[in-house]
N, C-alpha and C positions, 0 to 999 in steps of 0.2 A: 504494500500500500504506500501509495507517495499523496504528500500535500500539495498542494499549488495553490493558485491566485485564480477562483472563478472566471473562464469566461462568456462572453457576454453572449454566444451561440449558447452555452448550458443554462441561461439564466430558467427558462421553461422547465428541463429539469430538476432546477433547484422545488421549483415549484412542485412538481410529483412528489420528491423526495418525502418534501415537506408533508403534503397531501397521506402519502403509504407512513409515514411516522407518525400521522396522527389516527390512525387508526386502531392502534391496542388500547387509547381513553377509550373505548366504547365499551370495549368490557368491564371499565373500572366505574360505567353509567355515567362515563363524561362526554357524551355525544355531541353535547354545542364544540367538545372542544375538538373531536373528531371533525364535523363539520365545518369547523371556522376554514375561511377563505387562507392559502399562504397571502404571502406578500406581494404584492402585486411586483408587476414585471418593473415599474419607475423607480420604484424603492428598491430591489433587488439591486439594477442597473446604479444608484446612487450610492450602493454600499459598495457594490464593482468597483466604481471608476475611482472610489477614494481609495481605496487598496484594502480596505477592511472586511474581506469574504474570500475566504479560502474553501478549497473542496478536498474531502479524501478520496482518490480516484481507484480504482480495479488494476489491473492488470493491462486493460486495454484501454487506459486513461478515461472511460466512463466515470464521472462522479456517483460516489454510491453515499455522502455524506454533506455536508456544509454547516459553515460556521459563520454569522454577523458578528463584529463587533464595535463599539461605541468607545468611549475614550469618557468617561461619567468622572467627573470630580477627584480627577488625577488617576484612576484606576482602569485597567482595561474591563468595558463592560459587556459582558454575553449575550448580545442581542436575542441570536436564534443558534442554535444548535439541532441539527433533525439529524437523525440515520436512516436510511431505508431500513424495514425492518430484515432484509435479507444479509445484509450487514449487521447486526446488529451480535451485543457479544462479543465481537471480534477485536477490542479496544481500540475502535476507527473513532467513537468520538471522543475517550480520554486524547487517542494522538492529536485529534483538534487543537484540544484544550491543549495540551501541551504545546503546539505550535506557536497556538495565541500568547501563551504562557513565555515561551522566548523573544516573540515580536515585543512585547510588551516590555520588556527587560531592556530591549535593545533602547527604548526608547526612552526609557528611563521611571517607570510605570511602576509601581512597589505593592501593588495586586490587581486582582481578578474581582471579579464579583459580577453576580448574576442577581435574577428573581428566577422563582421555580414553586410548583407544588410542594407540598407538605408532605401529604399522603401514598404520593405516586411512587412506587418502588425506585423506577428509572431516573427521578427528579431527585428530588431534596437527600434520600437516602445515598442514594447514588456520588451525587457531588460530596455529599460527607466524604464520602469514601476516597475522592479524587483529592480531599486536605482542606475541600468549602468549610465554612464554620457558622451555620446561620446569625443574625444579627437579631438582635432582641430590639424593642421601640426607645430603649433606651441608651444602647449602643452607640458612644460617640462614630465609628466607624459607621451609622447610618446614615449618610450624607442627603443632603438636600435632594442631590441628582435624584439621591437611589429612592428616596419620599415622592418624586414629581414622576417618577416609573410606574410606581406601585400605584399612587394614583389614579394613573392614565390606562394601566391593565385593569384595575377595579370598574374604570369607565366602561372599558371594551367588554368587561363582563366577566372578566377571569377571578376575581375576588368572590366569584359564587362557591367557591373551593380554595380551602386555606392555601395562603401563600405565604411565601417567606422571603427575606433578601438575604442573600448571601455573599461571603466572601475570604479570599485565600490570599496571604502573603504572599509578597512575590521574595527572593531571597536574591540581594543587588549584587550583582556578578562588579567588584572591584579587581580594576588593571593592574599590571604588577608596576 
């Protein structure tokens, strides 16, 4: 599996990706979230062209994964993360997260931090496991950014199912 830099011929697969990823909520009676539309192809294209969307490709450089990310109040932020569920398992979207995890570093970025469900095995459980650390409402490390997020997913509807913000140090690579 190799990472690269989305492009703008795959943006429509990003979108199935995304579409086949949201399909194991429906077993968990998360259907709106099955259903929700991906990102549309303008937004996609806007996370492209600023360099912030990378894909885990196959073997035959097909993308079988994708990752958004934002830049929130000094921290690299996890937009979207999906795996095709045919990939899934295979640590295609920890290597993501790792990827983002060294871009971020390069730039001089001292964490990660995302939003995610609570409940969902693959979500919040999950990133525990990748070194996330959720954020309590009283949490200096809960940044305004990541307050004006949570909001804006509550709007969209996603707060019908607990949510959580989370976040991982980044450890600053010093030159000799």
């Amino acid at each position: 599996m190799r990472i690269r830099a989305a492009a703008p011929a795959e943006l429509p697969l990003l979108q199935s990706i995304e579409r086949a990823a949201g399909e194991p909520f429906r077993a968990l009676g998360m259907t709106a979230i099955a259903d929700d539309d991906p990102l549309p192809l303008d937004v996609l294209e806007g996370y492209r062209s600023a360099g912030r969307a990378w894909v885990a490709v196959d073997g035959a450089d097909r993308p079988v994964a994708y990752l958004l990310a934002d830049t929130v109040d000094g921290a690299a932020h996890i937009e979207q993360v999906s795996v095709h569920p045919d990939a899934a398992r295979q640590g295609v979207g920890r290597a993501l997260i790792e990827h983002l995890a060294e871009a971020a570093r390069e730039q001089g970025l001292t964490a990660l931090t995302l939003t995610t469900f609570t409940d969902v095995p693959w979500n919040a459980p999950y990133y525990t496991r990748l070194g996330f650390r959720p954020l309590a409402d009283t949490d200096p490390a809960l940044t305004e950014g990541l307050r004006a997020i949570s909001l804006a997913e509550a709007a969209h509807g996603l707060a019908t199912w607990p949510r959580v913000c989370m976040r991982r140090e980044l450890m600053v690579r010093h030159l000799p």
